[in-house]
C-alpha positions in Angstrom: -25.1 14.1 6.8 -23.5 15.5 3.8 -20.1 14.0 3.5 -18.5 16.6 1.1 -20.7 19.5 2.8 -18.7 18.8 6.0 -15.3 18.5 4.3 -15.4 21.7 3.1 -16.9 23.3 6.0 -13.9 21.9 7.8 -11.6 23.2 4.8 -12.7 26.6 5.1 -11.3 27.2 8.8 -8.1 27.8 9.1 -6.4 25.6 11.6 -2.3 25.6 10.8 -1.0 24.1 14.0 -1.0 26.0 16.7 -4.3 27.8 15.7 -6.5 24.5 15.7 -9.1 25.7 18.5 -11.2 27.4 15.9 -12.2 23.9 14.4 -11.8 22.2 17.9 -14.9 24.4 18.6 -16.7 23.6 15.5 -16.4 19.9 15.8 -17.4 20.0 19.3 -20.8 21.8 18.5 -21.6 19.9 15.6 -21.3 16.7 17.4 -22.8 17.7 20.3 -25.8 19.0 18.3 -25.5 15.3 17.4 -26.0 13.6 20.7 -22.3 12.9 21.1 -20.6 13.6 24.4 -17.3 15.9 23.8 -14.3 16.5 25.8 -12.3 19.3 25.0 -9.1 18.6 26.3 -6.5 21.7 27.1 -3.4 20.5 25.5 -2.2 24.5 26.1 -3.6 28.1 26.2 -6.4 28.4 23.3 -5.2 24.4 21.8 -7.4 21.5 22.5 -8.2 17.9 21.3 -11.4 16.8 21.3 -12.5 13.5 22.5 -16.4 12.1 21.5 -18.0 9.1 22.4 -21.3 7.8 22.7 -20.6 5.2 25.1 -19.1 5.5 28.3 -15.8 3.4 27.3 -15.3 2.8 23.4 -13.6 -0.1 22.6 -12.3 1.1 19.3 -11.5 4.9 18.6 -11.1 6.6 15.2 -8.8 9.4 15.3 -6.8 11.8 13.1 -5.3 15.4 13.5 -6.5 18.7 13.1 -3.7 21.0 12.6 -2.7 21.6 8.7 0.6 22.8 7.5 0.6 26.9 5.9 -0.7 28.3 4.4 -4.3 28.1 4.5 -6.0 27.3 1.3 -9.7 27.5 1.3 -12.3 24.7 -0.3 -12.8 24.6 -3.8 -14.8 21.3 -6.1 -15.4 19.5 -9.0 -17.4 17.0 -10.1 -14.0 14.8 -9.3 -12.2 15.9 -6.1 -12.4 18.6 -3.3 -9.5 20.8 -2.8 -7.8 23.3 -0.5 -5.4 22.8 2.6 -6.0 19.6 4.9 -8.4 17.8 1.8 -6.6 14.9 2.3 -4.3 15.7 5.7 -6.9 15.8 7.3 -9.8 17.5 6.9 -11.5 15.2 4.7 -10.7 12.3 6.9 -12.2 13.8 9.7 -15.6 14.0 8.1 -15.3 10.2 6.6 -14.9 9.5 10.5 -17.4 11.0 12.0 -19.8 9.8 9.0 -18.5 6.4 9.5 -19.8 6.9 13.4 -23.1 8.3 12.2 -23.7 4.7 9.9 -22.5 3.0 12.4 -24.7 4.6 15.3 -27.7 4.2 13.0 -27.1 0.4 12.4 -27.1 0.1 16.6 -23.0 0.0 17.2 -22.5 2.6 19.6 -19.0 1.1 21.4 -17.1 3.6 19.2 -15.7 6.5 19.8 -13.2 9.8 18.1 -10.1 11.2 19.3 -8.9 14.6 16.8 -5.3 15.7 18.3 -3.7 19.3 17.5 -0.1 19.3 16.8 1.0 16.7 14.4 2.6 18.4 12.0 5.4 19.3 14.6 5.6 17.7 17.7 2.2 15.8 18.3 1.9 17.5 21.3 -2.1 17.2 21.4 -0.9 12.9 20.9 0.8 12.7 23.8 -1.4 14.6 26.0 -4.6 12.4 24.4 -2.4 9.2 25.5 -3.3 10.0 29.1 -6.9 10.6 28.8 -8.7 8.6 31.2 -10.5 6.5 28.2 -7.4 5.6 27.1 -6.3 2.8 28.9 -10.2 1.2 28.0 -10.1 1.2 24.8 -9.0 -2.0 22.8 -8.0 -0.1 19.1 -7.0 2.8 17.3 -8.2 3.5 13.7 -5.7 6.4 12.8 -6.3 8.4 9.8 -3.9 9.9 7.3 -3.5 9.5 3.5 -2.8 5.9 2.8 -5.0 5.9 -0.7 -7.7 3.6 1.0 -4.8 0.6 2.1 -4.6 -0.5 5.6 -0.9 0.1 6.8 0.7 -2.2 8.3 4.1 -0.1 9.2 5.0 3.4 8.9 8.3 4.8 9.4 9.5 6.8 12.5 10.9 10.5 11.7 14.0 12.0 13.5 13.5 15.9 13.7 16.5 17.7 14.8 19.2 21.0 14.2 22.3 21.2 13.0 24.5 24.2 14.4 27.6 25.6 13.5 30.1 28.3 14.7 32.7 30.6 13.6 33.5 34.1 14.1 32.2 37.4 12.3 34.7 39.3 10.3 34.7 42.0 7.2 33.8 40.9 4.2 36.7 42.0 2.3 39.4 40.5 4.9 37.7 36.6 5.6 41.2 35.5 6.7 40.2 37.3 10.1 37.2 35.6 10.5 35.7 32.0 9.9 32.4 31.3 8.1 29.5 29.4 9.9 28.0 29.0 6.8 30.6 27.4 5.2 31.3 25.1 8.1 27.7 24.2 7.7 28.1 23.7 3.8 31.0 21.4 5.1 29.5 19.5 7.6 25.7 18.9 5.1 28.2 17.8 2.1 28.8 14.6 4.3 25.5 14.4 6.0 24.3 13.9 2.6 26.7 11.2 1.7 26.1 9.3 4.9 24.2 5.7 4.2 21.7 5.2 6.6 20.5 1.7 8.1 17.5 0.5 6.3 15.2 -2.4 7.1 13.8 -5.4 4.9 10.3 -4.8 5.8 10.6 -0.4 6.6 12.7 0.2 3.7 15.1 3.1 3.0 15.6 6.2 5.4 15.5 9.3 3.6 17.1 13.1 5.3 15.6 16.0 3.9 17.6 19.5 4.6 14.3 21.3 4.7 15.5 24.9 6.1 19.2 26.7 6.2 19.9 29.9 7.5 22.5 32.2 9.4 24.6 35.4 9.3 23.6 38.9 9.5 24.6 40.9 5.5 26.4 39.8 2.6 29.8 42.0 3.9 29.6 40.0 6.9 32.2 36.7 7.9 28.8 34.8 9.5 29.7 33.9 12.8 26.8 31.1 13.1 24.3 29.2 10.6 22.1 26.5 11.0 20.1 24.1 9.4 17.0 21.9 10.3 16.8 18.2 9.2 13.9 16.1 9.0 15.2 12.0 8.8 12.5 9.4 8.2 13.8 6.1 9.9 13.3 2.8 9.1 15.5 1.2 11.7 15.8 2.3 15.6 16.7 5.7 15.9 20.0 5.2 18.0 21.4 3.4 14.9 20.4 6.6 12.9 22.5 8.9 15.5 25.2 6.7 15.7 25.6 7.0 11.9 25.1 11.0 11.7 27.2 12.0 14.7 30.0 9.7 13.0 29.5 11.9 9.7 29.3 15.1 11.4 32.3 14.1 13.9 32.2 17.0 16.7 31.9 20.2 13.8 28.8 21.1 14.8 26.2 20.7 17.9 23.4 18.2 17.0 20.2 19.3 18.8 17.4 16.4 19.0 13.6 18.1 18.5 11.7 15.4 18.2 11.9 11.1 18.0 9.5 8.6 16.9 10.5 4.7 16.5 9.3 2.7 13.0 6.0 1.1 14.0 4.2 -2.1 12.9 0.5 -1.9 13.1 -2.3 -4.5 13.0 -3.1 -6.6 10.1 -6.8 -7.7 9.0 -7.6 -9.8 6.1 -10.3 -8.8 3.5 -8.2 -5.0 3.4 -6.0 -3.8 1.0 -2.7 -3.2 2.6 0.6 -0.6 2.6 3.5 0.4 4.1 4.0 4.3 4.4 7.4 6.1 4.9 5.4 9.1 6.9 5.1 9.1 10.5 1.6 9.7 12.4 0.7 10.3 16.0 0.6 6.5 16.4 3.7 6.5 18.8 2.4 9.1 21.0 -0.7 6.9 21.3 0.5 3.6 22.8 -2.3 3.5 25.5 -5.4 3.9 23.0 -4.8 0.3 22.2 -4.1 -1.5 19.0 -2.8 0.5 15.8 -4.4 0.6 12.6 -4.1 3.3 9.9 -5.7 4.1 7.4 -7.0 7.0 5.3 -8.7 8.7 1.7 -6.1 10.6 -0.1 -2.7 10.5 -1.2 0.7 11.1 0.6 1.9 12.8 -2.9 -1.1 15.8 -2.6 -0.7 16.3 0.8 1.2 19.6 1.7 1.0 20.7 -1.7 -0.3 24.0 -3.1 -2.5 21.2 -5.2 -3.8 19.4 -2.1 -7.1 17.4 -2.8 -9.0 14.3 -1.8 -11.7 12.2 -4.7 -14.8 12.3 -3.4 -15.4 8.5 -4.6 -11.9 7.5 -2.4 -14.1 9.8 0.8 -17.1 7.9 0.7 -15.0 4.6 0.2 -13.3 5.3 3.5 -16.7 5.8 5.2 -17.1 2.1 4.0 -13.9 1.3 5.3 -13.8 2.5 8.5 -16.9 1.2 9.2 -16.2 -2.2 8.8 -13.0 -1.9 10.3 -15.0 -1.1 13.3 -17.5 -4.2 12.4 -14.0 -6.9 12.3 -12.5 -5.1 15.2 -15.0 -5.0 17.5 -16.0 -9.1 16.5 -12.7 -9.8 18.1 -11.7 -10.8 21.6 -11.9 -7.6 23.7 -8.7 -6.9 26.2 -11.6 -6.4 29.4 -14.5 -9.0 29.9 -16.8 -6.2 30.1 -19.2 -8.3 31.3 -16.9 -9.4 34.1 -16.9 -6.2 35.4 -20.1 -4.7 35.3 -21.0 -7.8 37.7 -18.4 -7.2 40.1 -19.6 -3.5 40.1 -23.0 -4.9 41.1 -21.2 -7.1 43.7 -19.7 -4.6 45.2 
């Protein structure tokens, strides 16, 4: 299998969530064309993740999304990295995984398996439908993938999507005493927002708020009667501390609407890995019953939804080593099910 053949190839269809079925297609006939056995699972119309295993019940699972964030970008290389939109989020991790299974398959470890969600750029709505899968509740660990520059993580932080909406009342232009400005009320109410001082955590760190969209009104000669504004809040504490301390800033001038939650999570540690702490969030939350967390990925958080996006191709073929023995240490462990145990009840029965 060529490693950088297949990151590319992955590259060069366009999957920006909600248009991921297109690759979930692809993956599904090039593994099947490899003896894997593939579930495509409807998360809704024309969106699926794709589950493949070569065992009936994997005890450890490598997984990562498929979706990208616009626009697409297609492949490009050098003699250094391979560019274009989801080189390192995560196209390229995606092929390190599946080439990881491939070594692993042809040194005899078949008790592995891959999980590739839609949806986690927004909402990780392909997660949460994966997390009832009927493998799910078999398998010991998850090996999640997302840029972590090779380090295992031991804790990411949880994200807090949510709008902020504000009234007033439309009015000419050239009279705004008869009227009252959204917009500024939104100015008003993001001044303090930005001034709040969020909880942090001695081993999460700092929580950050990015203002990542504003908008509202109709013209220029128009009093805007509403506006709004869409914040993004990576915690590093429980998110109920982080609403307390918003809703106190913003104190009843605008309507807070929640999108989307994930808490801070700790993850499993091995020795004989280089290890992290990331301030992004991942599917991990949405994934509780796939077992254990681990994550770990090629690539850097900085390139990633970038018009500059790219992955080294010494960092991909590290992670194949990586993820391989991850698998190797993880599946050495004590598993959760004394397999064993119940194959021979099956025969008792």
């Amino acid at each position: 299998m060529n490693l950088y053949r297949l990151t590319r190839d992955l590259i060069d269809i366009p999957s920006v969530t909600g248009e991921e079925e297109a690759v979930s297609l692809f993956l599904s006939q090039f593994l099947l064309s490899k003896g894997y056995k593939c579930d495509l699972q409807e998360v809704s119309q024309g969106r699926s993740n794709l589950v493949a295993t070569l065992s009936r019940s994997p005890r450890v699972v490598l997984s990562t999304h498929l979706d990208t964030v616009p626009p697409h970008v297609g492949s490009s290389e050098d003699e250094v990295f391979i560019y274009g939109r989801g080189a390192c989020d995560a196209k390229g991790i995606i092929a390190a995984q599946v080439t990881a299974c491939e070594r692993l398959r042809a040194e005899g470890v078949e008790d592995v398996g891959l999980l590739f969600t839609v949806d986690e750029e927004e909402g990780s709505a392909g997660a949460r439908a994966a997390n009832v899968h009927p493998l799910a509740s078999h398998c010991d660990y998850l090996v999640n993938g997302e840029p972590t520059d090779n380090k295992l993580a031991t804790g990411s932080q949880g994200s807090l999507r949510l709008v902020v909406r504000t009234t007033g009342s439309a009015a000419h232009s050239a009279y705004p005493e008869q009227g009252e400005s959204a917009i500024e009320n939104l100015l008003d109410v993001l001044t303090d927002v930005r001034k709040c001082e969020w909880p942090a955590d001695h081993f999460f760190g700092e929580a950050t708020c990015c203002i990542g969209t504003i908008s509202g009104g109709t013209r220029a000669n128009v009093i805007p009667a509403e506006a709004h504004a869409s914040l993004h809040i990576r915690l590093a504490t429980d998110s109920a501390l982080v609403k307390d301390a918003l809703e106190d800033s913003v104190r009843g001038r605008a309507q807070l609407e929640y999108l989307s939650v994930s808490e801070p999570v700790r993850m499993l540690c091995l020795e004989g890995f280089e290890q992290t702490i990331v301030r992004f969030t991942t599917d991990i939350p949405h994934l509780r019953n796939w077992g254990e967390p681990l994550l770990l990925g090629p690539g850097s958080i900085l390139d990633a939804h970038t018009a500059h996006e790219r992955v080294a191709k010494r960092e991909l073929a590290e992670a194949v080593d990586l993820y391989a023995r991850l698998v190797h240490a993880l599946l050495a462990r004590q598993p959760k099910v004394d397999i064993n145990a119940v194959q021979r009840k099956e025969c008792e029965l």
